[in-house]
C-alpha positions in Angstrom: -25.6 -32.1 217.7 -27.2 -33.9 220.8 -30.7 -34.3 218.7 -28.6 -36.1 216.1 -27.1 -38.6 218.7 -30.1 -38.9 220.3 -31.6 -40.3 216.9 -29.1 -42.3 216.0 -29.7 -43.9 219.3 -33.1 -44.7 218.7 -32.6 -46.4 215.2 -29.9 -48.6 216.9 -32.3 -49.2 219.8 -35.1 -49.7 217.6 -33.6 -51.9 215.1 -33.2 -54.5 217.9 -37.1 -55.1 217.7 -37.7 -54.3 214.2 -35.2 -57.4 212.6 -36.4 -59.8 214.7 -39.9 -58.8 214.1 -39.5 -59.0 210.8 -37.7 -62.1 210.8 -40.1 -64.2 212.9 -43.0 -62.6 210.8 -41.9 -63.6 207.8 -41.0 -67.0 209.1 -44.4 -67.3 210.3 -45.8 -66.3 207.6 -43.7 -69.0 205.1 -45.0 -71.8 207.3 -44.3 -74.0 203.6 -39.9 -73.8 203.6 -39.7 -73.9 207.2 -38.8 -77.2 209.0 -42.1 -78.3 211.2 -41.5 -78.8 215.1 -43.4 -81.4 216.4 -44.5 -84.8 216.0 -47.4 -87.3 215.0 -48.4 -85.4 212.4 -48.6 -81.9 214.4 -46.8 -78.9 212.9 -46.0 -76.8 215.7 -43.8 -74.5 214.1 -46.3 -71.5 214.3 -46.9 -71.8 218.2 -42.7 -72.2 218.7 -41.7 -69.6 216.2 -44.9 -67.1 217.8 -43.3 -67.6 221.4 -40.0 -66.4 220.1 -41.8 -63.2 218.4 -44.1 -62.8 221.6 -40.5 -63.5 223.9 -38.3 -61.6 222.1 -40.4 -58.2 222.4 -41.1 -58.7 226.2 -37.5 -58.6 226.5 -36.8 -55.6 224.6 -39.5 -54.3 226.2 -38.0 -54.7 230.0 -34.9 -53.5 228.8 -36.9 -50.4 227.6 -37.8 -50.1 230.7 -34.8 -50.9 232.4 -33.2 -47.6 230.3 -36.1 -45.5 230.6 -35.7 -45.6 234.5 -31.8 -45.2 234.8 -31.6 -42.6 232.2 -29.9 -39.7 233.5 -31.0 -36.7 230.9 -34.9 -36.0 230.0 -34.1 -36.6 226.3 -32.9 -39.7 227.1 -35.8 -40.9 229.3 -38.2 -39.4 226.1 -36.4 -41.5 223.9 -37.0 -44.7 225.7 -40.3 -44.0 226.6 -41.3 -43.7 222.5 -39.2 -47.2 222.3 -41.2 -48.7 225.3 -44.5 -47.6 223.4 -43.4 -49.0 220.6 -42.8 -52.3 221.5 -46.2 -52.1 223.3 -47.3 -51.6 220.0 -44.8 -54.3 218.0 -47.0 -56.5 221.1 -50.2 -55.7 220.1 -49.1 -56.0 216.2 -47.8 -59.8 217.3 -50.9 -60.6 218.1 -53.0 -59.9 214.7 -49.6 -61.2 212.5 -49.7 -64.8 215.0 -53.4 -66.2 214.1 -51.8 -70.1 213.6 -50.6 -69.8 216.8 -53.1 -70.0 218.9 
């Protein structure tokens, strides 16, 4: 029973990162439909919309971190510890699915 909490915690957990991930990838990647930031001719959409990806898994990554070290039960602090490597991954991932930005 506590296994099957315990993994329904991590799909919540995890979905925070994996919709906006997905979001701001495929935004990224539709540079055509979306409005373009910037003027002069610039389109800055790519470097404002990769900040966002790039800002939004440092923060779920702190607060991985954050409940990694206040967990109270070793399956808890497991849990959170795969979630923190993930988003080190989801970071790494960022960085190959951003090329327009930098």
């Amino acid at each position: 029973m506590a296994a099957n909490n315990n993994n329904n915690k991590f799909i919540f957990r995890s979905a925070f990162l994996v919709i906006p991930f997905g979001i701001l990838t495929l935004i990224l990647h539709d540079g055509q439909s979306t409005g373009s930031f910037g003027g002069g001719g610039y389109d800055l959409s790519g470097l404002i919309y990769g900040m966002i990806l790039f800002t939004a898994i440092t923060v779920w990554m702190i607060w991985m971190l954050i409940c990694y070290f206040i967990s109270k039960t070793p399956l808890d602090r497991k849990m959170y510890l795969k979630l923190l490597l993930s988003g080190i991954i989801a970071l790494i991932a960022a960085w190959f699915v951003t090329p327009r930005m930098f």
